[in-house]
N, CA, C and O atoms as a Tinker XYZ file with bonds, in Angstrom:
   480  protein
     1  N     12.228000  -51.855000   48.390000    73     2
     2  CA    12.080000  -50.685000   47.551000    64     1     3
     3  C     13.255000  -49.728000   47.801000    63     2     4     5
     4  O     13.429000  -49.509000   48.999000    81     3
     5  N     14.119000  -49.092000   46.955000    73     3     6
     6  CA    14.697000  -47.972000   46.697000    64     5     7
     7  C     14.717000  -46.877000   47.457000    63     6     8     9
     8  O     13.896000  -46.178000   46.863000    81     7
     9  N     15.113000  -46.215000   48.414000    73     7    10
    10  CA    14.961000  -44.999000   48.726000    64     9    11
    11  C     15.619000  -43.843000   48.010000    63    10    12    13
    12  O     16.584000  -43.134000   48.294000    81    11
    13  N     14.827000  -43.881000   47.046000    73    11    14
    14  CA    14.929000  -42.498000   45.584000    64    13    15
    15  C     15.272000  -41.068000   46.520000    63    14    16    17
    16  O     15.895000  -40.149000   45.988000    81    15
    17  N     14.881000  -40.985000   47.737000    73    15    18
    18  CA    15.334000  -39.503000   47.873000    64    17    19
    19  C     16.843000  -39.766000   48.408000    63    18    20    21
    20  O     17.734000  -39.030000   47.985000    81    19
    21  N     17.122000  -40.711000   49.250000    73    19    22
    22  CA    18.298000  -40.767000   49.807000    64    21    23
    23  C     19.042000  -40.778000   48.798000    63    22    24    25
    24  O     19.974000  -39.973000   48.821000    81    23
    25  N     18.909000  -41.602000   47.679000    73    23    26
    26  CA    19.951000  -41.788000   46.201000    64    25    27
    27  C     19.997000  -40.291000   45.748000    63    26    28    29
    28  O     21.016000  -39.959000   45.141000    81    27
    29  N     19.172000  -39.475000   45.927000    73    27    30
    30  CA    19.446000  -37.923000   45.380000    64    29    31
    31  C     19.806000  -36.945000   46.485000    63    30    32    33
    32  O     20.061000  -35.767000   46.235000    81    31
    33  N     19.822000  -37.470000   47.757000    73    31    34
    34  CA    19.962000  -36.741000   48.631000    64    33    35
    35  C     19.543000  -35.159000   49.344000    63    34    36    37
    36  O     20.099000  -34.139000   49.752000    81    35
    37  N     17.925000  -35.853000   49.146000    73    35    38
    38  CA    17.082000  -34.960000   48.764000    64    37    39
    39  C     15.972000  -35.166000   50.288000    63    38    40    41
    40  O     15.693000  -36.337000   50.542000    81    39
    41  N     15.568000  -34.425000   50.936000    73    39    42
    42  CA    14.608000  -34.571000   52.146000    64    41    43
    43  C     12.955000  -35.204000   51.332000    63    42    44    45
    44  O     12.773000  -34.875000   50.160000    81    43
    45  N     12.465000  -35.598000   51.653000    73    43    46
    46  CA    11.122000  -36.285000   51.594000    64    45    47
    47  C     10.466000  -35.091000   51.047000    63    46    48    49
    48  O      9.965000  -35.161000   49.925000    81    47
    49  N     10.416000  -33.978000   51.739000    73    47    50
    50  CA     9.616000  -32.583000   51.685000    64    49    51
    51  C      9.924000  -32.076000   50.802000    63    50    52    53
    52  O      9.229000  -31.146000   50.393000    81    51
    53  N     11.272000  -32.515000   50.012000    73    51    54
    54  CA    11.656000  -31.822000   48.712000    64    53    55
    55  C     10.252000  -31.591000   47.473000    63    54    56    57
    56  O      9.294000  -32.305000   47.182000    81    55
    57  N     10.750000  -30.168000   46.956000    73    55    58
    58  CA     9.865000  -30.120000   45.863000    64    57    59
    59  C     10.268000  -30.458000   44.181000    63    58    60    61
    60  O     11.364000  -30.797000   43.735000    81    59
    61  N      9.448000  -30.317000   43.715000    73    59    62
    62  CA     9.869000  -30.776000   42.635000    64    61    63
    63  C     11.332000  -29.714000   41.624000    63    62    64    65
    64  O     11.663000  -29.803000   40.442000    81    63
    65  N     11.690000  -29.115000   42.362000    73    63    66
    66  CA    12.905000  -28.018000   41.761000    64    65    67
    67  C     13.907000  -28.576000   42.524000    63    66    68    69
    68  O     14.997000  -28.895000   42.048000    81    67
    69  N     13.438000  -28.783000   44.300000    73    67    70
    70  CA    14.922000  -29.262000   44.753000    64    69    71
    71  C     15.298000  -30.498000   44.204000    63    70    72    73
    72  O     16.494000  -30.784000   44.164000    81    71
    73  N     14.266000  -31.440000   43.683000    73    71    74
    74  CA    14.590000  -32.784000   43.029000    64    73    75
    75  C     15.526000  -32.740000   41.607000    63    74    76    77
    76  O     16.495000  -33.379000   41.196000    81    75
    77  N     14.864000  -31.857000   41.197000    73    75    78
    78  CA    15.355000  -31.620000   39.751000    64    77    79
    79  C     16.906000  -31.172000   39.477000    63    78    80    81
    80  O     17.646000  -31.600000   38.592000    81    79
    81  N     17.285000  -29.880000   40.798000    73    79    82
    82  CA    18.396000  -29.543000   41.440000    64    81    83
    83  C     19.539000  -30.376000   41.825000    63    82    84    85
    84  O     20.711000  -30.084000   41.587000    81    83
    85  N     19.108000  -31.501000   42.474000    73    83    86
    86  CA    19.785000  -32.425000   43.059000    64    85    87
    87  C     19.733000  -33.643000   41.677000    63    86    88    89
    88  O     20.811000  -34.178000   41.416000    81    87
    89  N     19.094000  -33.855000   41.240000    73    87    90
    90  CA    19.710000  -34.921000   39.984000    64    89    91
    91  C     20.985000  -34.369000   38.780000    63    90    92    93
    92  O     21.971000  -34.965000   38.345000    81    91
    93  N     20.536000  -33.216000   38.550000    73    91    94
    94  CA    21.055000  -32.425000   37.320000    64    93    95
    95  C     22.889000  -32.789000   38.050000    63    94    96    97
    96  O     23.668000  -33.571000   37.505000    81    95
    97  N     23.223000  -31.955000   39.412000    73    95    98
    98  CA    24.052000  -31.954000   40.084000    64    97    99
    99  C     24.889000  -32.907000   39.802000    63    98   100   101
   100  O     25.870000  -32.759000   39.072000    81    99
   101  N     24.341000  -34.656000   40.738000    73    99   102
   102  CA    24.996000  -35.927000   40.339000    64   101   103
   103  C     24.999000  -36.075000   39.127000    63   102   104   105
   104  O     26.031000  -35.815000   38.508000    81   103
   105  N     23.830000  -36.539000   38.444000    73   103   106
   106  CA    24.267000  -36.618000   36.552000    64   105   107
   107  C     25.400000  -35.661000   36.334000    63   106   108   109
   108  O     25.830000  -35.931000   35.213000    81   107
   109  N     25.938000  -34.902000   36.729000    73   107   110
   110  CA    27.021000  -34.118000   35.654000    64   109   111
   111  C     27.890000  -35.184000   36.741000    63   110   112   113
   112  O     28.365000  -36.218000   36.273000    81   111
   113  N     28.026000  -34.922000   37.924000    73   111   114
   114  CA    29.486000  -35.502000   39.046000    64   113   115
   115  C     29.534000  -37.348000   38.663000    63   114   116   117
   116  O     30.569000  -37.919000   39.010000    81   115
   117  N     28.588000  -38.085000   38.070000    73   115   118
   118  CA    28.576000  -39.523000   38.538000    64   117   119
   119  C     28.377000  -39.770000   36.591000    63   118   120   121
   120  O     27.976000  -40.782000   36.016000    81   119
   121  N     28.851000  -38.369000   35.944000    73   119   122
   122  CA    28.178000  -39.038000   34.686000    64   121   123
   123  C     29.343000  -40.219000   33.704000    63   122   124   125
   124  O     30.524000  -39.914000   33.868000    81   123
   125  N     29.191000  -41.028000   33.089000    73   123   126
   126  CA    30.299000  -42.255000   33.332000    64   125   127
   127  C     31.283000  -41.097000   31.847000    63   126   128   129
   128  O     32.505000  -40.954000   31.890000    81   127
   129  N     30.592000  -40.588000   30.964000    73   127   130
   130  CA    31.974000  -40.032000   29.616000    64   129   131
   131  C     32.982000  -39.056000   30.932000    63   130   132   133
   132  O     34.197000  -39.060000   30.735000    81   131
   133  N     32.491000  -38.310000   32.138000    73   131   134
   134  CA    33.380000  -37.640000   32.760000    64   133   135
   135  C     34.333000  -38.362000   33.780000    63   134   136   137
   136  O     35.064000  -37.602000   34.415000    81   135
   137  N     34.457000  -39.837000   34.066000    73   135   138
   138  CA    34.747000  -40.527000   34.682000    64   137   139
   139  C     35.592000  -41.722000   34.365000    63   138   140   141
   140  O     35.749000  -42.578000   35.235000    81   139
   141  N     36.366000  -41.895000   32.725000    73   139   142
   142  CA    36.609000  -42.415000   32.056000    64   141   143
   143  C     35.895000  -44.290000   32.325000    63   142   144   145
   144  O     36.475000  -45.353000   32.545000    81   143
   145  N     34.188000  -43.874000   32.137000    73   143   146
   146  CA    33.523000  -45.077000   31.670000    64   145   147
   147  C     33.830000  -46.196000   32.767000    63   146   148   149
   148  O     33.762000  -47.395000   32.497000    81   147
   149  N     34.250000  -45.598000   34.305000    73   147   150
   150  CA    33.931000  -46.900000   35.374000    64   149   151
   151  C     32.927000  -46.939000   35.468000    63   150   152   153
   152  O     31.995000  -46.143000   35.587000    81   151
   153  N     33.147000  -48.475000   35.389000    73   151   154
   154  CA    31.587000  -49.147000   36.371000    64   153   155
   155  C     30.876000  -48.934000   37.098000    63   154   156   157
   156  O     29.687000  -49.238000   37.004000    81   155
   157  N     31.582000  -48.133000   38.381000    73   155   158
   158  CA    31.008000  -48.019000   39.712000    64   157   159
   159  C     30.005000  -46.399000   39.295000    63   158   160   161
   160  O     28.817000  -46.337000   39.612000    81   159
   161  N     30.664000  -45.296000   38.623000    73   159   162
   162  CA    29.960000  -44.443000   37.952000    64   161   163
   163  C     29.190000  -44.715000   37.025000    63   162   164   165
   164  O     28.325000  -43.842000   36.948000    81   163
   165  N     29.025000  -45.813000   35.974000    73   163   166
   166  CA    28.319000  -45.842000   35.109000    64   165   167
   167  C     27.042000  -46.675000   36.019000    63   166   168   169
   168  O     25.980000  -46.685000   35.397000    81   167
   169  N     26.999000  -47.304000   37.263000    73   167   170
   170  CA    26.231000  -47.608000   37.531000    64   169   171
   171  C     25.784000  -46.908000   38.657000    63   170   172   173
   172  O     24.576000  -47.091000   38.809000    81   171
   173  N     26.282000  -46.169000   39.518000    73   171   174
   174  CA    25.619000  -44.595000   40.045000    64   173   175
   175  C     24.943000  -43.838000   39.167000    63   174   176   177
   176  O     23.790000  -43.641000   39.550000    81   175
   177  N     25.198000  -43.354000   38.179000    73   175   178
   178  CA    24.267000  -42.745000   36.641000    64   177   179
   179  C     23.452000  -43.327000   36.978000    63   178   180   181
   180  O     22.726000  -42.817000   37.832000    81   179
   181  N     23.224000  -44.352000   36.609000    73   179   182
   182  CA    21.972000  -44.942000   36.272000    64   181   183
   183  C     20.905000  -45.052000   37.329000    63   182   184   185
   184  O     19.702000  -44.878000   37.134000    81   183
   185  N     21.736000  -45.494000   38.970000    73   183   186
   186  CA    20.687000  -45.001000   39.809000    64   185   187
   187  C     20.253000  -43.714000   40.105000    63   186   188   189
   188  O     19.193000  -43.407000   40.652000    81   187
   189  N     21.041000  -43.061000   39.752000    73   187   190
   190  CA    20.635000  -41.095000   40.002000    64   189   191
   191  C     19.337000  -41.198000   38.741000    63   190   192   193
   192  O     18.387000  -40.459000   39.000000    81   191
   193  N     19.243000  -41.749000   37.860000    73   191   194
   194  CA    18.575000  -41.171000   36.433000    64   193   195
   195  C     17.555000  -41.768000   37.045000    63   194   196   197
   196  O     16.574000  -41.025000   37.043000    81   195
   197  N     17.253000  -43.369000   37.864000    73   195   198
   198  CA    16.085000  -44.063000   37.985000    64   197   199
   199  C     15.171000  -43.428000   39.213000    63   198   200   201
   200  O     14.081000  -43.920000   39.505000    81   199
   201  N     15.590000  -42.571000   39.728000    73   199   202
   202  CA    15.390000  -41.910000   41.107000    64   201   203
   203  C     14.806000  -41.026000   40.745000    63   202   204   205
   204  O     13.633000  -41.009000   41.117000    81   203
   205  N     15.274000  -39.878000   39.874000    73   203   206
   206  CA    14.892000  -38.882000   39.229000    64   205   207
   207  C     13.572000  -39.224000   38.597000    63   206   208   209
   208  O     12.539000  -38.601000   38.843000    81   207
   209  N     13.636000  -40.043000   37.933000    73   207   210
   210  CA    12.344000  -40.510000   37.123000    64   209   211
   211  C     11.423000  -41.117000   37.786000    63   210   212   213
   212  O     10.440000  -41.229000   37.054000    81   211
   213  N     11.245000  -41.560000   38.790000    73   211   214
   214  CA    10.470000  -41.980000   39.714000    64   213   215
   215  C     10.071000  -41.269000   40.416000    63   214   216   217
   216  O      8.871000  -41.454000   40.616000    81   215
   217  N     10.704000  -40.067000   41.222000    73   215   218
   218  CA    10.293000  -39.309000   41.661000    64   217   219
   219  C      9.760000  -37.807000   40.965000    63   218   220   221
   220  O      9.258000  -36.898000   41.627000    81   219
   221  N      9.945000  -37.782000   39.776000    73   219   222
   222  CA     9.517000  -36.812000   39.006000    64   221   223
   223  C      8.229000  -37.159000   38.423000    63   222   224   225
   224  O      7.464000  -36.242000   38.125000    81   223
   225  N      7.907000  -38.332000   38.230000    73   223   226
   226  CA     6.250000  -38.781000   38.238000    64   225   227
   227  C      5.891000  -39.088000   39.341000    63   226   228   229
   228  O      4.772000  -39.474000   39.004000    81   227
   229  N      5.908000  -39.232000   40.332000    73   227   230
   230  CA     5.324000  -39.854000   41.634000    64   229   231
   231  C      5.265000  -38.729000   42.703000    63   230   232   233
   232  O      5.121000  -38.888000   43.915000    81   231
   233  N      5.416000  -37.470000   41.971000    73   231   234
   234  CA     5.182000  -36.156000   42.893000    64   233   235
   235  C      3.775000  -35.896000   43.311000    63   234   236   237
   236  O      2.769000  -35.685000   42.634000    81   235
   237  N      4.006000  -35.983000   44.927000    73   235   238
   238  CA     2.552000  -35.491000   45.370000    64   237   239
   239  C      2.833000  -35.022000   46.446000    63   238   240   241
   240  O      3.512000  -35.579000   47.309000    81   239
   241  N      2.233000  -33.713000   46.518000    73   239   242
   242  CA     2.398000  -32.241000   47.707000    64   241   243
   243  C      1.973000  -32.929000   48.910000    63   242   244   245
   244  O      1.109000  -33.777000   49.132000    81   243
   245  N      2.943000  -32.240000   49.718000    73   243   246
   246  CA     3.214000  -32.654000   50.959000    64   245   247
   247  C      4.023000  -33.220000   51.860000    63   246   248   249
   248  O      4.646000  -33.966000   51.105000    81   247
   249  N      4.594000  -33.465000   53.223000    73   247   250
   250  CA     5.983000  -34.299000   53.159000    64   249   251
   251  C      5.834000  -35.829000   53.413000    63   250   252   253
   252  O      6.878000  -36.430000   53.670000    81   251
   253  N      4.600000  -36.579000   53.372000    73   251   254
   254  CA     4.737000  -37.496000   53.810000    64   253   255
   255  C      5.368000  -38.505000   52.695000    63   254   256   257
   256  O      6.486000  -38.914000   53.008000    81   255
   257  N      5.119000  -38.739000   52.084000    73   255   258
   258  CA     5.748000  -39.047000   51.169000    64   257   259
   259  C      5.320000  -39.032000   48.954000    63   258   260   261
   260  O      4.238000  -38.841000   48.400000    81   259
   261  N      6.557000  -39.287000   48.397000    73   259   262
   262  CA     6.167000  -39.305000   46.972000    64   261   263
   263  C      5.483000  -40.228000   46.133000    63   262   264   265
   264  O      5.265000  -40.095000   44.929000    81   263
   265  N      5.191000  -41.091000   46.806000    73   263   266
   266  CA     5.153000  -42.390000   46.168000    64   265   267
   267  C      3.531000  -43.139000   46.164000    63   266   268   269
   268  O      3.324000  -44.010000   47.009000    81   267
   269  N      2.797000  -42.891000   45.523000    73   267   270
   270  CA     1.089000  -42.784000   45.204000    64   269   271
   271  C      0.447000  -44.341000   45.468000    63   270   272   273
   272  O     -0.719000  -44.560000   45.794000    81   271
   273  N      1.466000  -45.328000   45.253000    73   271   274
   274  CA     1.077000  -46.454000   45.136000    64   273   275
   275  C      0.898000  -46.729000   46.333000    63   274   276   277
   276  O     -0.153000  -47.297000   46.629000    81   275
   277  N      1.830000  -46.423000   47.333000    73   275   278
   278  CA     1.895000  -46.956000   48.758000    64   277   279
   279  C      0.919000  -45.915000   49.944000    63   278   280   281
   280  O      0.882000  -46.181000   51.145000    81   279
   281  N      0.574000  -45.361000   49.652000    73   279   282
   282  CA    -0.854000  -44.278000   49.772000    64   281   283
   283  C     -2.016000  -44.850000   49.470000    63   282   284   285
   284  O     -2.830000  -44.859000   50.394000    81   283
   285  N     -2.345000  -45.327000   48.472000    73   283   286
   286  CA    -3.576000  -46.176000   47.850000    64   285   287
   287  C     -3.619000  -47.535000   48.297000    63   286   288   289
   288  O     -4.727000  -48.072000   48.270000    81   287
   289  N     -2.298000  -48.434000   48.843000    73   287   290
   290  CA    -2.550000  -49.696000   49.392000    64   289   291
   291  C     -3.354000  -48.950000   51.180000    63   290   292   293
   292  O     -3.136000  -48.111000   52.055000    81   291
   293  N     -4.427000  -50.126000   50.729000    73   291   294
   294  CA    -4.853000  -50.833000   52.082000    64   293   295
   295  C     -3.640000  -50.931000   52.874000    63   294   296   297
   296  O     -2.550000  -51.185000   52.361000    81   295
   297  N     -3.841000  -50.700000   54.329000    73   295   298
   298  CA    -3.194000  -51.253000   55.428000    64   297   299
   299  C     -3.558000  -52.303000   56.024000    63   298   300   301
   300  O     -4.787000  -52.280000   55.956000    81   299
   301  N     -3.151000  -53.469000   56.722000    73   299   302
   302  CA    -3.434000  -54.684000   57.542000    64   301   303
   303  C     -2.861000  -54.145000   58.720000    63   302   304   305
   304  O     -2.061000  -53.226000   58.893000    81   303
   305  N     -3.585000  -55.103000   59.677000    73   303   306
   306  CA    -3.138000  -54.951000   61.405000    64   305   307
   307  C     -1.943000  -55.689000   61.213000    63   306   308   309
   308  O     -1.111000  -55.339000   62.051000    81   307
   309  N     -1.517000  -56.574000   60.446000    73   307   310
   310  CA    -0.303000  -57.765000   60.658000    64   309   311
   311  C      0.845000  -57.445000   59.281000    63   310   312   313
   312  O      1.868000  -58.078000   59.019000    81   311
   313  N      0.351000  -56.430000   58.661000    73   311   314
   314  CA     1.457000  -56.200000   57.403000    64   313   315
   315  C      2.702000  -55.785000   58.230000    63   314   316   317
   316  O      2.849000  -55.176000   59.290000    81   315
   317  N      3.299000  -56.189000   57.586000    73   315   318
   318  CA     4.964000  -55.961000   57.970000    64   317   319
   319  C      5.486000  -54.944000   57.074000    63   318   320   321
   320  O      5.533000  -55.392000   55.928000    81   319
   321  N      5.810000  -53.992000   57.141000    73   319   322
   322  CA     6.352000  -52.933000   56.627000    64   321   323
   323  C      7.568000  -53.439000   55.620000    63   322   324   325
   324  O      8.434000  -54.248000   55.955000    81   323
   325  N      7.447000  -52.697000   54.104000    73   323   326
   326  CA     9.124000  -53.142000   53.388000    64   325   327
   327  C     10.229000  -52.348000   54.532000    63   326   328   329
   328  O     10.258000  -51.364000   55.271000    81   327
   329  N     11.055000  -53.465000   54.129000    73   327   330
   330  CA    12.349000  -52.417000   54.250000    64   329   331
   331  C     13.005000  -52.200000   54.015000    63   330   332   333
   332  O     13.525000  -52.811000   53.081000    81   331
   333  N     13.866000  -50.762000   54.810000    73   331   334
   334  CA    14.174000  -49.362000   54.163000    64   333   335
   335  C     15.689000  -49.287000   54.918000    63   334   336   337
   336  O     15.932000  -49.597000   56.084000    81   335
   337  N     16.776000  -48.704000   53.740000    73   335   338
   338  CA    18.036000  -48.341000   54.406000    64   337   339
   339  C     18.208000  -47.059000   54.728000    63   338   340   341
   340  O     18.475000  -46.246000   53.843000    81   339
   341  N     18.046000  -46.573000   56.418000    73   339   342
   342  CA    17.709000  -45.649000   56.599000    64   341   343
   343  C     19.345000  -44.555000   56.206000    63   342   344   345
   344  O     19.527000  -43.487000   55.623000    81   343
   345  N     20.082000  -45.382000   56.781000    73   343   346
   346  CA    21.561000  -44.652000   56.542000    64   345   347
   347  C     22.510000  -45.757000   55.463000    63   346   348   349
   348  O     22.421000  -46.975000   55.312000    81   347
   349  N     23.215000  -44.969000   54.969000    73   347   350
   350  CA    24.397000  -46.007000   53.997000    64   349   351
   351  C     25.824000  -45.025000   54.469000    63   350   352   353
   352  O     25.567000  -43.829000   54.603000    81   351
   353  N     26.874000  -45.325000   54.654000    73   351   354
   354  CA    28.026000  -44.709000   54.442000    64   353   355
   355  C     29.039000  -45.564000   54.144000    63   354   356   357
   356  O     29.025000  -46.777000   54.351000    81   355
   357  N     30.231000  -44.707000   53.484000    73   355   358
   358  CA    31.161000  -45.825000   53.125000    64   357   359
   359  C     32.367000  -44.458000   53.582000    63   358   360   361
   360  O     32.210000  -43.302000   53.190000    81   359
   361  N     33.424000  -44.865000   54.381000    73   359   362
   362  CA    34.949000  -44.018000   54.745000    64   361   363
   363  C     34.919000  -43.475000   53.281000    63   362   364   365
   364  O     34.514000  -42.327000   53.101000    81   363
   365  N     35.330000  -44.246000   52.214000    73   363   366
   366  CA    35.762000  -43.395000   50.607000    64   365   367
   367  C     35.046000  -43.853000   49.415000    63   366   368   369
   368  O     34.588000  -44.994000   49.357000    81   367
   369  N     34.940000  -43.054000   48.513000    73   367   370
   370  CA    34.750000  -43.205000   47.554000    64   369   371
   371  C     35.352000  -44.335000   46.597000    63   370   372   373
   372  O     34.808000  -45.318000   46.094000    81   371
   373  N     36.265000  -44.003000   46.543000    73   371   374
   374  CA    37.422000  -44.617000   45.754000    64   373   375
   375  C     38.502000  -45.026000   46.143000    63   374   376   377
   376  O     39.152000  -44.163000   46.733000    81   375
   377  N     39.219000  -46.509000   46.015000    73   375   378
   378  CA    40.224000  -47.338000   47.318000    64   377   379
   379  C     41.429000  -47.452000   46.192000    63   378   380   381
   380  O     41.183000  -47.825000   45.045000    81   379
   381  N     42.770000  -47.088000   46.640000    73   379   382
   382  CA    43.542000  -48.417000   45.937000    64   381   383
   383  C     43.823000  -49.618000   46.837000    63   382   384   385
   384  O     43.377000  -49.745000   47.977000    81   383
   385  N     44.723000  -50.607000   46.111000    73   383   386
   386  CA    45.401000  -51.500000   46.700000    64   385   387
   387  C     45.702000  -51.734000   48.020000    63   386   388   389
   388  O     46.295000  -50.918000   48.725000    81   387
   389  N     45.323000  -52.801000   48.380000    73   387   390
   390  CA    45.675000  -52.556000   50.267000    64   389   391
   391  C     44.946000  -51.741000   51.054000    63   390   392   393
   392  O     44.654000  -52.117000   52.189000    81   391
   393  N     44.623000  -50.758000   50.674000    73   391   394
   394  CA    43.311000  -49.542000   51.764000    64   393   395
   395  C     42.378000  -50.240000   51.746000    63   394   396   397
   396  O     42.067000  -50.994000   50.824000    81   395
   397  N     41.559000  -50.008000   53.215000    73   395   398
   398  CA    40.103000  -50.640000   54.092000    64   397   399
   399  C     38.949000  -49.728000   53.286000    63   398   400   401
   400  O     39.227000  -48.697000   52.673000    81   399
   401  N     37.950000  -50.151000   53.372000    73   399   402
   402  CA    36.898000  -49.436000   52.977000    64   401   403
   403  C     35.869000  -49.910000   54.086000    63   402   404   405
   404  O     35.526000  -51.086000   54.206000    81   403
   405  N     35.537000  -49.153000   54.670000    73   403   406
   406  CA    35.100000  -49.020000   55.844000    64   405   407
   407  C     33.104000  -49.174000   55.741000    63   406   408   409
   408  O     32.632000  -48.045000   55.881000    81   407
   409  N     32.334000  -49.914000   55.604000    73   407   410
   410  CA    30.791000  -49.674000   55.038000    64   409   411
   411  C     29.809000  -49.558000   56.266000    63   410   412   413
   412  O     29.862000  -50.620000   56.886000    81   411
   413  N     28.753000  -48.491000   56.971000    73   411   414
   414  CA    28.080000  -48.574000   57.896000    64   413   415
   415  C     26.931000  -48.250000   57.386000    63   414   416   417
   416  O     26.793000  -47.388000   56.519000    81   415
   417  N     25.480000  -49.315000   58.183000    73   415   418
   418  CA    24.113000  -48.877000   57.898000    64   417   419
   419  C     23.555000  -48.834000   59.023000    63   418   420   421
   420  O     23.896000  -49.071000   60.182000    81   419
   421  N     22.550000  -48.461000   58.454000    73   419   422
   422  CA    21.258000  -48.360000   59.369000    64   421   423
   423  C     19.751000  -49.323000   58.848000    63   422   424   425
   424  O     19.435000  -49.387000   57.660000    81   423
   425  N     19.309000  -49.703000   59.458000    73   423   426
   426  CA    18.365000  -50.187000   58.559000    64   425   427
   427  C     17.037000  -50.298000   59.806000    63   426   428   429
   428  O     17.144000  -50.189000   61.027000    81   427
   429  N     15.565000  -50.601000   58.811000    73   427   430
   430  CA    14.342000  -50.471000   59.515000    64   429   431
   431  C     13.588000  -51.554000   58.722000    63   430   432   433
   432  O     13.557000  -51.612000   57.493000    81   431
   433  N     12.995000  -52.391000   59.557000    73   431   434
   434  CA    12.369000  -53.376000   59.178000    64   433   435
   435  C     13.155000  -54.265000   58.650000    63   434   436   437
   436  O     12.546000  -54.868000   57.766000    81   435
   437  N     14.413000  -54.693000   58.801000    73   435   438
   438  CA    14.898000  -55.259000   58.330000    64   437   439
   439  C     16.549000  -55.785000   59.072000    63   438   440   441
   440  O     16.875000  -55.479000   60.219000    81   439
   441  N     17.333000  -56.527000   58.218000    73   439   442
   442  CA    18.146000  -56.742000   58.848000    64   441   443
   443  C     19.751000  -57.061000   57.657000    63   442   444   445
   444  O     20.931000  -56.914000   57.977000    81   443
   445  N     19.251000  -57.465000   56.454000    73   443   446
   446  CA    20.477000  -58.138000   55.444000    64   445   447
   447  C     20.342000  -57.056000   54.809000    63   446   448   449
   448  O     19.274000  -56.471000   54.624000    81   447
   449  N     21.787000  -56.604000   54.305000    73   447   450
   450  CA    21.753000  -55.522000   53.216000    64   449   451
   451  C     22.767000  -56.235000   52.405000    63   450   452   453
   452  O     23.864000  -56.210000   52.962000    81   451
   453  N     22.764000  -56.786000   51.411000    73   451   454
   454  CA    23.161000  -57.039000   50.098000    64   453   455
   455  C     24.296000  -56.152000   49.537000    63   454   456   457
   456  O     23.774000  -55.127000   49.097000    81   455
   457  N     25.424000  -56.134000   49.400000    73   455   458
   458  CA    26.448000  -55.447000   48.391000    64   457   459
   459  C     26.395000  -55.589000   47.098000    63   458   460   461
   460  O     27.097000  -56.574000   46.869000    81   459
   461  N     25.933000  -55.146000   46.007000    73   459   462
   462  CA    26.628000  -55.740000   44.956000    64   461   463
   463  C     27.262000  -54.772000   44.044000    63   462   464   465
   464  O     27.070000  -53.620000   44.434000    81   463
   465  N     28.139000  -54.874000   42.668000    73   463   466
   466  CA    28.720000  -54.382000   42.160000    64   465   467
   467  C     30.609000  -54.116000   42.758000    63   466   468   469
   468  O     31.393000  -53.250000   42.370000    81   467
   469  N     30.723000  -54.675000   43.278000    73   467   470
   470  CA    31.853000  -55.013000   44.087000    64   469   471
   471  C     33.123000  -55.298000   43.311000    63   470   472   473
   472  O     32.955000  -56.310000   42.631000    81   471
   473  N     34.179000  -54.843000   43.181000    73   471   474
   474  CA    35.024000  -55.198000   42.260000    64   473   475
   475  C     37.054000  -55.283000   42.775000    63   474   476   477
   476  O     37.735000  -54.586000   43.526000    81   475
   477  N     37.256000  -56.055000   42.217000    73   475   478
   478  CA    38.376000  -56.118000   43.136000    64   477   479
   479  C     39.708000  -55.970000   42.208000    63   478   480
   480  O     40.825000  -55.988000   42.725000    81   479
């Protein structure tokens, strides 16, 4: 599953204004007509917009978390938790030719993190 607040960069405890705050923000910075129509922005858009919308219906007071479905599941003694990328960083944004791009995580419950959209 997605971590919708990290994609908005938004604390768990956020309310529904700081959410709203923090999408409006990226949508204008990641929006692809201000970016002359890259990929890598036109497909940041789209995760900022899916985040937003997920978390703008799935609001429920309090900090534990937004997300109603995973509240209403049953727990097991032996369920294994999804998992979650607790940290993502990358050195830059944007590389030319020859420059390193440097990628560090964190992760919980887990261990493979997948790249994709990668372009050379």
């Amino acid at each position: 599953m997605k971590d919708y607040h990290y994609i908005l960069g938004v604390p768990r405890t956020a309310s529904p204004e700081e959410i709203r705050k923090a999408y409006r923000k990226l949508s204008t910075k990641f929006h692809p007509d201000k970016n002359e129509g890259d990929k890598f922005f036109e497909e940041r858009f789209k995760e900022i917009n899916e985040a937003y919308e997920y978390l703008s219906k799935n609001y429920t007071k309090g900090p534990e978390t937004h997300n109603k479905k995973k509240q209403e599941q049953p727990k097991s003694e032996n369920a294994i938790p999804d998992p979650e990328i607790i940290k993502f960083e990358a050195n830059k944004l944007i590389i030319s030719d020859g420059e390193t791009l440097t990628l560090s995580w964190e992760t919980k419950y887990g261990s493979l993190v997948e790249l994709s959209g990668i372009r050379g």
